[in-house]
C-alpha positions as semicolon CSV with decimal commas, in nm:
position;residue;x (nm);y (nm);z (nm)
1;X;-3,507;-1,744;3,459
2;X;-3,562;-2,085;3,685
3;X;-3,253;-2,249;3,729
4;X;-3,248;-2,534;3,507
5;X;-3,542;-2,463;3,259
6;X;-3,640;-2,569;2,991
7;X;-3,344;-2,569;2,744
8;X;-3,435;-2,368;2,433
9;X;-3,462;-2,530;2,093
10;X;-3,185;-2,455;1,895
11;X;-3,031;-2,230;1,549
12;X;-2,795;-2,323;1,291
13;X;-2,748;-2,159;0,931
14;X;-2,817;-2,342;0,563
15;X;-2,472;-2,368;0,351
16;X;-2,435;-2,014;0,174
17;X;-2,267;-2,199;-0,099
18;X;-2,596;-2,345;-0,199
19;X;-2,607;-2,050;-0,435
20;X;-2,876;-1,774;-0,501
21;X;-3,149;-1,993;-0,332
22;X;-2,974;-1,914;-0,018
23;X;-2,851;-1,594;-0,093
24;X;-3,165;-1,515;0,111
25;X;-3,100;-1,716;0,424
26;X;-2,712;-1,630;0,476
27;X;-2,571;-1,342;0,696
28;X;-2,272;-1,492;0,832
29;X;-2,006;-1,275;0,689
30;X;-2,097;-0,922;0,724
31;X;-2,046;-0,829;0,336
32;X;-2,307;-0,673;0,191
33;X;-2,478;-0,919;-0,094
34;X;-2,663;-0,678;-0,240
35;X;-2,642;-0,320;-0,361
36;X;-2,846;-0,176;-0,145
37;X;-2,713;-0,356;0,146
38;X;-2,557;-0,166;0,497
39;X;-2,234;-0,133;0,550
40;X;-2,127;-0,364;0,828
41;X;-2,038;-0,212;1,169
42;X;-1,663;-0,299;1,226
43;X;-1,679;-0,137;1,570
44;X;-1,921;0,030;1,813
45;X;-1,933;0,360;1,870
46;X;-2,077;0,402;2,230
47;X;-1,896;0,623;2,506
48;X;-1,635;0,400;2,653
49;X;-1,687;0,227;2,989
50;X;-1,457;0,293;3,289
51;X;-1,105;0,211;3,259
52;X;-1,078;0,130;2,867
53;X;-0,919;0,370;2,585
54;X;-1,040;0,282;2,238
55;X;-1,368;0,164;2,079
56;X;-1,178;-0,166;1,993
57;X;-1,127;-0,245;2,362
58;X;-1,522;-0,146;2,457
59;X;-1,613;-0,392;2,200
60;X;-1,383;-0,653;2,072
61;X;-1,663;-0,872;1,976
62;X;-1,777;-0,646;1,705
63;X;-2,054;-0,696;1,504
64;X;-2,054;-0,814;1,116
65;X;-2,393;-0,854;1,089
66;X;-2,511;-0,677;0,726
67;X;-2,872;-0,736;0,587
68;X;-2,985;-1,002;0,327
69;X;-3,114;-0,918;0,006
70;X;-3,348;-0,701;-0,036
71;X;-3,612;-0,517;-0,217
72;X;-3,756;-0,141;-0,208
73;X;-4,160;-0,239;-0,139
74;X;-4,477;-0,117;-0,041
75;X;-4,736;-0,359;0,184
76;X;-5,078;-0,215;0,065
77;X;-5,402;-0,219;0,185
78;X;-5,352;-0,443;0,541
79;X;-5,469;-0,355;0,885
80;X;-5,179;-0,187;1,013
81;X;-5,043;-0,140;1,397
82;X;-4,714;0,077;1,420
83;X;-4,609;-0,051;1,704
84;X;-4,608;0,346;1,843
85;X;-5,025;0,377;1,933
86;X;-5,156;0,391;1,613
87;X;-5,410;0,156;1,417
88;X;-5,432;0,216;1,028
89;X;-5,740;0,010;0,878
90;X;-5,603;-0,026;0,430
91;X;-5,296;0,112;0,541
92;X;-4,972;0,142;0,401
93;X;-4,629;0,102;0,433
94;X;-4,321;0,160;0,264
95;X;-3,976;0,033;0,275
96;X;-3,662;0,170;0,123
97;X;-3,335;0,069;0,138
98;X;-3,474;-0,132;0,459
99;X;-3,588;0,153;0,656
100;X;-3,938;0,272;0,704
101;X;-4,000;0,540;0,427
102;X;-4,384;0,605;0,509
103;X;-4,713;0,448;0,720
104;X;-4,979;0,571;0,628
105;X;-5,372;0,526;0,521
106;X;-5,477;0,442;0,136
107;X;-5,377;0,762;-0,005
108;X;-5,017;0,713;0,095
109;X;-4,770;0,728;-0,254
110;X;-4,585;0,471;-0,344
111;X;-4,284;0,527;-0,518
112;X;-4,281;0,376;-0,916
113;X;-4,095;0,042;-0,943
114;X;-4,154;-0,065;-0,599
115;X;-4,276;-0,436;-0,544
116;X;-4,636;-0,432;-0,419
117;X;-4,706;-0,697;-0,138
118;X;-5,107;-0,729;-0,094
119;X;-5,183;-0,730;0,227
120;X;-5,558;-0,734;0,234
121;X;-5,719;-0,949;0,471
122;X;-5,409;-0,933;0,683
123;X;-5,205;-0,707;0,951
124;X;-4,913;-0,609;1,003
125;X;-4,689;-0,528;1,270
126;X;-4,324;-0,411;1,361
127;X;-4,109;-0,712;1,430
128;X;-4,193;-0,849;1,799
129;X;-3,867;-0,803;1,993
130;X;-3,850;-1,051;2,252
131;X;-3,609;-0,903;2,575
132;X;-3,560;-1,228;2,778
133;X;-3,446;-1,539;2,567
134;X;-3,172;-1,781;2,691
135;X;-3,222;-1,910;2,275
136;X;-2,832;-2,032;2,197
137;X;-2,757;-2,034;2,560
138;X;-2,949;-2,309;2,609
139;X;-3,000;-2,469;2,307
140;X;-3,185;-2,802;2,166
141;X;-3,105;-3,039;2,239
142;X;-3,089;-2,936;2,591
143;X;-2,774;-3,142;2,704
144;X;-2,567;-3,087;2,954
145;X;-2,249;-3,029;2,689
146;X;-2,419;-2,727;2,592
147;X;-2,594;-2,553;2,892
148;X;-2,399;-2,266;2,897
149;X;-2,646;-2,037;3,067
150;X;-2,542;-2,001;3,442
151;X;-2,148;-1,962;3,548
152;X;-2,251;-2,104;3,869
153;X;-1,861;-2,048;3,962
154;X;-1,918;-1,753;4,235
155;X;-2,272;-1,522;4,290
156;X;-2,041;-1,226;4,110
157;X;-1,977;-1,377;3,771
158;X;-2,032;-0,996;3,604
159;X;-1,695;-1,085;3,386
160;X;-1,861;-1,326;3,167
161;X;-2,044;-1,232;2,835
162;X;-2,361;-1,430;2,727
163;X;-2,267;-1,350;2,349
164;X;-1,951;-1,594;2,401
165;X;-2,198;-1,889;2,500
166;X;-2,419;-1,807;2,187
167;X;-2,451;-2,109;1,953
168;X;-2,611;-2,003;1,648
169;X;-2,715;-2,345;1,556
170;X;-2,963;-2,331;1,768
171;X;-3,300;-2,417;1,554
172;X;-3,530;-2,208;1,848
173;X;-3,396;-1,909;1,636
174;X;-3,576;-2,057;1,316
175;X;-3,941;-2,139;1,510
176;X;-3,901;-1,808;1,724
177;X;-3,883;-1,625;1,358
178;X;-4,199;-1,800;1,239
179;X;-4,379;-1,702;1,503
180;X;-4,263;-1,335;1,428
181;X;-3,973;-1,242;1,626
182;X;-3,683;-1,013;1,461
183;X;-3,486;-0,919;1,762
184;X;-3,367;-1,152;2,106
185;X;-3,184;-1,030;2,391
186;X;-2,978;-1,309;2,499
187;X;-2,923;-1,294;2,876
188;X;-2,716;-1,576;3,074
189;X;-2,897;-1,740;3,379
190;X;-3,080;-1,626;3,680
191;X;-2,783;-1,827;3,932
192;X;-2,555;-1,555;4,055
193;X;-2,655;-1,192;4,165
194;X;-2,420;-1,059;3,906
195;X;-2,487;-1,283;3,648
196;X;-2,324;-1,146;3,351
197;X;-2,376;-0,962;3,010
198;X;-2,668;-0,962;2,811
199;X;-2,661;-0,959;2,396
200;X;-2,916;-0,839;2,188
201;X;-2,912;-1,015;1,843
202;X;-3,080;-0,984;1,494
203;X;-3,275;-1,301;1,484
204;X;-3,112;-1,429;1,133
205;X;-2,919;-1,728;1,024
206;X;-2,588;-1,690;1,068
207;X;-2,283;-1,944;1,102
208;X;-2,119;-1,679;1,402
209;X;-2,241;-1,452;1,683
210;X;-2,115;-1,147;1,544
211;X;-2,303;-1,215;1,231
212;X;-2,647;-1,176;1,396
213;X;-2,512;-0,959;1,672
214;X;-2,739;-0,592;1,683
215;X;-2,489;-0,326;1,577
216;X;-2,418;-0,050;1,837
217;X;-2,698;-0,190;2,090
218;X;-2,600;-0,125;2,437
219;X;-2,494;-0,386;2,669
220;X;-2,737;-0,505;2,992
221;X;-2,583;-0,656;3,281
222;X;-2,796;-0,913;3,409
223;X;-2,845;-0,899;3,765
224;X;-3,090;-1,149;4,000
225;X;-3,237;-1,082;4,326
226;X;-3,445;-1,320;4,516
227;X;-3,445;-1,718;4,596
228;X;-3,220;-1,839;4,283
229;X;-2,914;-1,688;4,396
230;X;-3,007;-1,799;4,763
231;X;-3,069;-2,137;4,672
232;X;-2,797;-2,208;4,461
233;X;-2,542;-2,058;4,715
234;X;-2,694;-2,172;5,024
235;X;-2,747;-2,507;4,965
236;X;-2,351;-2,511;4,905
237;X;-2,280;-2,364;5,253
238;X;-2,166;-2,007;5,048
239;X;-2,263;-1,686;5,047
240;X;-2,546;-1,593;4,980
241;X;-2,807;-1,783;5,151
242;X;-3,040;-1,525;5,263
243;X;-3,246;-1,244;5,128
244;X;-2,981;-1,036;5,346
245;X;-2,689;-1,233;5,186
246;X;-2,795;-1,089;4,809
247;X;-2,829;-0,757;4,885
248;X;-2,470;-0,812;5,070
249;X;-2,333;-0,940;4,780
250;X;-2,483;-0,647;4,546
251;X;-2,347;-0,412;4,765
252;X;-1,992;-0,522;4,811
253;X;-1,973;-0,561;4,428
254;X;-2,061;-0,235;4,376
255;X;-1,850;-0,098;4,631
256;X;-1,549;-0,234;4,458
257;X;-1,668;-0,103;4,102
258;X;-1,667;0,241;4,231
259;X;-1,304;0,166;4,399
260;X;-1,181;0,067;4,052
261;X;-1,392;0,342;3,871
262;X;-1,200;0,598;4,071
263;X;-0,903;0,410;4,045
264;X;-0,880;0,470;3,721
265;X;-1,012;0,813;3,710
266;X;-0,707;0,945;3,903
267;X;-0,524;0,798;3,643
268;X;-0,648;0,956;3,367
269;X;-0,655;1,272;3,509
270;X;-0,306;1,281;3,689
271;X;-0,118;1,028;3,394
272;X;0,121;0,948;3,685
273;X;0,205;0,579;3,760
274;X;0,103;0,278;3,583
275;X;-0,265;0,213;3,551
276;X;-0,479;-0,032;3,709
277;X;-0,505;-0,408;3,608
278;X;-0,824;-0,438;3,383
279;X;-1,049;-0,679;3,567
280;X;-1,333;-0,764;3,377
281;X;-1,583;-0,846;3,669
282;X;-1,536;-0,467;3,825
283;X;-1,519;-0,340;3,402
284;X;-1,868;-0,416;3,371
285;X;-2,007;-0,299;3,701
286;X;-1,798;0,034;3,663
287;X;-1,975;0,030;3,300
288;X;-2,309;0,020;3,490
289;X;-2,204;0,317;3,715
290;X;-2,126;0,521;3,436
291;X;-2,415;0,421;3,219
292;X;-2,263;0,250;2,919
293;X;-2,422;-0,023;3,040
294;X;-2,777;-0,144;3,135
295;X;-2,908;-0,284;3,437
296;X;-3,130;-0,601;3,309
297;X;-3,262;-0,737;3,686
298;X;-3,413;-1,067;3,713
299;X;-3,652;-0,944;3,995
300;X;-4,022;-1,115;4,120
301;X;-4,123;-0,966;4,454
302;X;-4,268;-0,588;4,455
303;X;-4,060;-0,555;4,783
304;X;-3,761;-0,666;4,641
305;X;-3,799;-0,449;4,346
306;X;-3,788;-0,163;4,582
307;X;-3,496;-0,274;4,745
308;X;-3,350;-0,267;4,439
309;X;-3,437;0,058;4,346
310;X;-3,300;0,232;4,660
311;X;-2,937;0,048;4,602
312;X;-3,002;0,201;4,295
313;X;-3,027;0,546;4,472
314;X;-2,725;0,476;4,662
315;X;-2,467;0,373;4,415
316;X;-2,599;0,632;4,144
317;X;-2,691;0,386;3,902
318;X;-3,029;0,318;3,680
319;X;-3,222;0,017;3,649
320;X;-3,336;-0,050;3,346
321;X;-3,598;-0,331;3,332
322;X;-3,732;-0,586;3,624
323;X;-3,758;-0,879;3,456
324;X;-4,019;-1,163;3,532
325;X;-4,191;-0,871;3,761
326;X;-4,439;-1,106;3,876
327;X;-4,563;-0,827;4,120
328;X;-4,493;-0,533;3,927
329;X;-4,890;-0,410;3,977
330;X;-4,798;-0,386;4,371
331;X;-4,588;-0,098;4,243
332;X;-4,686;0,014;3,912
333;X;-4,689;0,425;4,029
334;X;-4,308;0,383;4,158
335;X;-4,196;0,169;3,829
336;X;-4,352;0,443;3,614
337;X;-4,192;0,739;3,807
338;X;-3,834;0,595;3,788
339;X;-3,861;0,548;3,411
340;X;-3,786;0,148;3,493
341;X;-3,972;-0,146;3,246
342;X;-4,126;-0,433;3,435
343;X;-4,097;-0,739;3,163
344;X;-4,385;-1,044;3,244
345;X;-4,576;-1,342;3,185
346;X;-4,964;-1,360;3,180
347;X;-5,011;-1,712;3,274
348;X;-4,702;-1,781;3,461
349;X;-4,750;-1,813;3,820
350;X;-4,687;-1,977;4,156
351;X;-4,388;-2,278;4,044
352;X;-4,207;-2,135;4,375
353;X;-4,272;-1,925;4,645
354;X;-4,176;-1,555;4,481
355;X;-4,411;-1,609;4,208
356;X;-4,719;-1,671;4,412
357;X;-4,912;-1,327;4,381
358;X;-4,889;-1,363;4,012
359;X;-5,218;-1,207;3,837
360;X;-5,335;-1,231;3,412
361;X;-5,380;-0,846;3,491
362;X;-5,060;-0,749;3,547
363;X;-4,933;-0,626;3,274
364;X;-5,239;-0,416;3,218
365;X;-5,184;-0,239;3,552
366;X;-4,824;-0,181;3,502
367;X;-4,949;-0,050;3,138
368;X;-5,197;0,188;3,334
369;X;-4,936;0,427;3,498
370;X;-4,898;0,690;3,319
371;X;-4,530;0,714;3,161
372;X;-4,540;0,327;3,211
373;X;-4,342;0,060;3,038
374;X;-4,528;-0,279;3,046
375;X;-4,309;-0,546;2,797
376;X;-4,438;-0,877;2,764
377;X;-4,091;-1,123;2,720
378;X;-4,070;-1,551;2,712
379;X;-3,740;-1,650;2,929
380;X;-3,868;-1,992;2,723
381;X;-3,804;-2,144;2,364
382;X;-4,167;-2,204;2,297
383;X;-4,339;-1,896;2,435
384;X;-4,140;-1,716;2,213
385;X;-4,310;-1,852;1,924
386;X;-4,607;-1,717;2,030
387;X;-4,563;-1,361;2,227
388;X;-4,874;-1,221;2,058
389;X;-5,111;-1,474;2,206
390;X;-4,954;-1,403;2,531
391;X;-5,015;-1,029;2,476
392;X;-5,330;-1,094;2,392
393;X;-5,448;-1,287;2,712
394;X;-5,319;-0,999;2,936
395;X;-5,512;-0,757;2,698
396;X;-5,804;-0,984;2,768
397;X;-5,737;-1,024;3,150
398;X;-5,725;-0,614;3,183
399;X;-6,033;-0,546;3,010
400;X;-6,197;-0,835;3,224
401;X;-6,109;-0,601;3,483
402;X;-6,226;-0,303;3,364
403;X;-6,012;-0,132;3,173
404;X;-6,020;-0,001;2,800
405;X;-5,683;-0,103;2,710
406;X;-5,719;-0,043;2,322
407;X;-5,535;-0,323;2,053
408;X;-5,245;-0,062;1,952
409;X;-5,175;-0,044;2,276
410;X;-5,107;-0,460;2,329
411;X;-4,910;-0,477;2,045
412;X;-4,660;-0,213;2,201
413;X;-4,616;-0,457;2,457
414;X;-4,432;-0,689;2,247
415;X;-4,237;-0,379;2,011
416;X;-4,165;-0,050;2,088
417;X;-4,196;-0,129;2,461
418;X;-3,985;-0,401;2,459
419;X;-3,739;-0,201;2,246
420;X;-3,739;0,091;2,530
421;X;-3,650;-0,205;2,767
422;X;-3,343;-0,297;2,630
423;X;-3,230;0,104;2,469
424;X;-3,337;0,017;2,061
425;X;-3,604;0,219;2,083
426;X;-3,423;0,462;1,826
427;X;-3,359;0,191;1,525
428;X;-3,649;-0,031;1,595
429;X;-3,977;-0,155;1,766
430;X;-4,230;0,083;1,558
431;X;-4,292;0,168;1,223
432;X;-4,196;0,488;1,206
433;X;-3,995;0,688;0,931
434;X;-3,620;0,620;0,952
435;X;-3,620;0,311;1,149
436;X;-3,527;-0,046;1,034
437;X;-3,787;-0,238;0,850
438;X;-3,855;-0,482;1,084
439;X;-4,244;-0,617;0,991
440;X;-4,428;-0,903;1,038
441;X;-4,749;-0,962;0,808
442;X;-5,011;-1,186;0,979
443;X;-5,324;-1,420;0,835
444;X;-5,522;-1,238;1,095
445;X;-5,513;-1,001;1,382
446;X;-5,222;-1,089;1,552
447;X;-5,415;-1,058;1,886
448;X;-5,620;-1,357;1,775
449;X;-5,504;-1,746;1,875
450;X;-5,542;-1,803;1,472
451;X;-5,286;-1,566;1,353
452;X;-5,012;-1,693;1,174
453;X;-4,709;-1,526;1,086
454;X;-4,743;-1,533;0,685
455;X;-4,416;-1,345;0,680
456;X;-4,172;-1,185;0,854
457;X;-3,913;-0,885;0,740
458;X;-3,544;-0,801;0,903
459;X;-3,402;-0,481;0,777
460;X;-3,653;-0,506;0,475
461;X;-3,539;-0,835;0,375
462;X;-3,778;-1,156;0,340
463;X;-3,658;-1,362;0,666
464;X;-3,936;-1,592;0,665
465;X;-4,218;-1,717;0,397
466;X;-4,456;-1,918;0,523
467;X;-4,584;-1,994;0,187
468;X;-4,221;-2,081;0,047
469;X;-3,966;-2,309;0,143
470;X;-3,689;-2,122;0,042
471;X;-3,744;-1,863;0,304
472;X;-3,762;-2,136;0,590
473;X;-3,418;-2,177;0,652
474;X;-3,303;-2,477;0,856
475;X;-2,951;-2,517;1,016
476;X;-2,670;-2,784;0,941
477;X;-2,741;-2,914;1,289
478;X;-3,070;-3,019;1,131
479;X;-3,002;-3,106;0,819
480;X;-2,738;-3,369;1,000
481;X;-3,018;-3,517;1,224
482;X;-3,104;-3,887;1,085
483;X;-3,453;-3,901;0,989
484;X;-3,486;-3,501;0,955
485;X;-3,723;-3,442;0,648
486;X;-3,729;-3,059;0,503
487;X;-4,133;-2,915;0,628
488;X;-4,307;-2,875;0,318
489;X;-4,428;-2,578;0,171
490;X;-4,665;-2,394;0,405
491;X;-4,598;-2,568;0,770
492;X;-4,375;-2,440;1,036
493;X;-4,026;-2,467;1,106
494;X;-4,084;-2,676;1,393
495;X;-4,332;-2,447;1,582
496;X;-4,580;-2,513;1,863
């Protein structure tokens, strides 16, 4: 992200005391409010990073999040895209216990007793997953008292988590969810080379973090190369100031991860002595090394990217996704081979130097490797609202070019893609049989600048109505605004 962006709007979560009305707009708690409800996840169960001994200390931030109420359903007879390469004209889906029991055409069987949702006339998708969102971070209103982005304390802040900046008030949650989007990763700031952990986040209303935070998805460690880190640095007479200076600084920090790493290795396996002093900063790098934790790199130039890759070579490590990969089509072949993502913009271009050889087509040659992973992401609070119109123009901008880039394709862009890039690939981003019911019914092809999210589904529950008030939650922030009049039925949560 640009130092300084634009500041996100911003979340907060209706009174759950306000009775069954709100039964469907509260997950704050992590107790289940309905029968058929999950149990909340008191504690991850990922292998533990370097130099920690119990679940509890891998994740003492654990998540509470449990699903709202909810109903077993079938969506019948809508244009369907899985999110996985297929497109189902009168297709079907069906929902149970909020996972994905079926897709299929017409002739698919729906269970007795199930609530039937027409969907004729409309589409539906798998929730769009957006992998780059500074949404809580920097909230609305973006003042200074609450830009809590960018520790711009030291270019190795890799100690800090982004999940204890995370204001939940933020209304950009509620207009992100109108425009379709069930799942954010929240990343701090582009400022520092390390810049810290990334969360990923169910995008409901919730009065605490942990109530929205994505059970058991992995951590990303967001990393920057290029002129932020430079700039910020340099112009303070520090370290680093050059292109030379950040790969320095990447290299030193790693360097001291695998110190610790081994540090505590020799520990464990010898039990002699007193082990190391935990140091959070070298934790999470060692966590990279030993990949419990993902590499998230905020990364423009095609030359830099390659950089990248080789440090990645010689520490042992993965990348996971370049993010803002401006110039990911100078290297599409390489990205593909190395199993790395390359997250972008379509219009986005040229507002400093390492985003000049920005192209609309980008995404569609990234997409064109075969084995490729092309995500489409915001890094903005009101592209976010509209991800599927920015899919759409690079679908446009490739077949401009040339290339038969089909719809089902596009739309992975923005789901299972985008779940790959940030390792939820397994619980959501498709609709596919066992995975979370995360769906988004449209007014229209969602590839088409009049598409509307009508409504939009998190773990099978009704997150958003466009139709119904009661399903457009707004937070106490503002409800507490003077002047701040309740949308009527049918208009946006503050979308643009």
């Amino acid at each position: 992200m640009l130092l300084n962006r634009l500041r996100g709007p911003s979340l907060a979560v209706l009174s759950c005391a306000m009775g069954a009305l709100l039964l469907s707009a509260c997950a704050t708690t992590g107790e289940a409010s309905s029968s058929n409800a999950q149990t909340p996840v008191k504690s991850e169960s990922r292998a533990l990073a370097t130099g920690l001994n119990s679940a509890s200390d891998l994740n003492p931030y654990p998540s509470t999040y449990a699903p709202l109420p909810r109903q077993n359903m079938a969506i019948v007879g809508a244009t369907v895209f899985d999110g996985a390469g297929r497109k189902i004209e009168n297709g079907v889906v069906v929902v149970t216990d909020g996972l994905i029991a079926a897709v299929g055409d017409a002739s698919t069987p729906v269970p007795q007793g199930y609530q039937i949702v027409d969907g004729r006339g409309r589409f539906v998708t798998p929730g769009i997953i957006d992998i780059h969102s500074h949404l809580g971070v920097y909230p609305s209103p973006g003042v200074q008292g609450m830009s809590d982005g960018n520790e711009v304390t030291g270019p190795n802040t890799a100690n800090v988590w982004s999940e204890h900046s995370v204001w939940p008030q933020d209304p950009g949650f509620h207009t992100a969810r109108a425009g379709g989007v069930t799942t954010v990763q929240i990343l701090p700031g582009s400022a520092n080379l390390f810049g810290g952990r990334g969360v990923t986040l169910r995008n409901v209303p919730s009065t605490t973090m942990q109530g929205m935070k994505f059970p058991n998805a992995p951590y990303g460690l967001k990393m920057a190369c290029g002129e932020n880190p430079s700039r910020v640095y340099g112009s303070r007479n520090q370290t680093p100031a050059t292109g030379m200076g950040n790969m320095a600084g990447f290299r030193a920090g790693f360097i001291a991860a695998q110190d610790y790493r081994d540090k505590w290795n020799k520990y464990r396996e010898t039990g002699q002595g007193t082990p190391p002093t935990r140091n959070l900063q070298l934790e999470t790098i060692a966590g990279v090394l030993d990949g419990s934790i993902m590499v998230q790199n905020h990364c423009y130039r095609a030359d830099e990217m390659a950089l990248m890759m080789d440090m990645a070579e010689e520490f042992g490590f993965k990348i996971k996704t370049f993010h803002h990969a401006i110039e990911g089509y100078k290297l599409a072949p390489q990205l593909a081979e190395a199993g790395i993502c390359a997250a972008m913009w379509t219009g986005w271009w040229g507002f400093k130097m390492e985003a000049l050889d920005g192209i609309e087509e980008n995404a569609a040659i990234v997409d064109a490797a075969p084995n490729s992973c092309a995500v489409i992401h915001s890094d903005d609070a009101e592209l976010i609202q509209r991800l599927n119109q920015e899919a759409a123009a690079s679908l446009s901008a490739g077949r401009r070019a040339g290339m038969n880039i089909s719809e089902e394709r596009a739309i992975s862009w923005i789901t299972l893609n985008a779940a790959k890039a940030i390792g939820i690939e397994d619980q959501t981003g498709s609709l596919e049989v066992g995975k979370r019911a995360d769906v988004v019914i449209w007014s229209a092809n969602p590839l088409s600048v009049y598409a509307r999210a009508d409504q939009v589904f998190i773990d099978g529950s009704l997150s958003f109505d466009r139709s119904n008030p009661a399903y457009q939650p707004v937070s106490d922030f503002e409800l507490g605004q003077p002047g701040f009049n309740r949308p009527a039925a049918g208009t946006a949560q503050g979308a643009r």
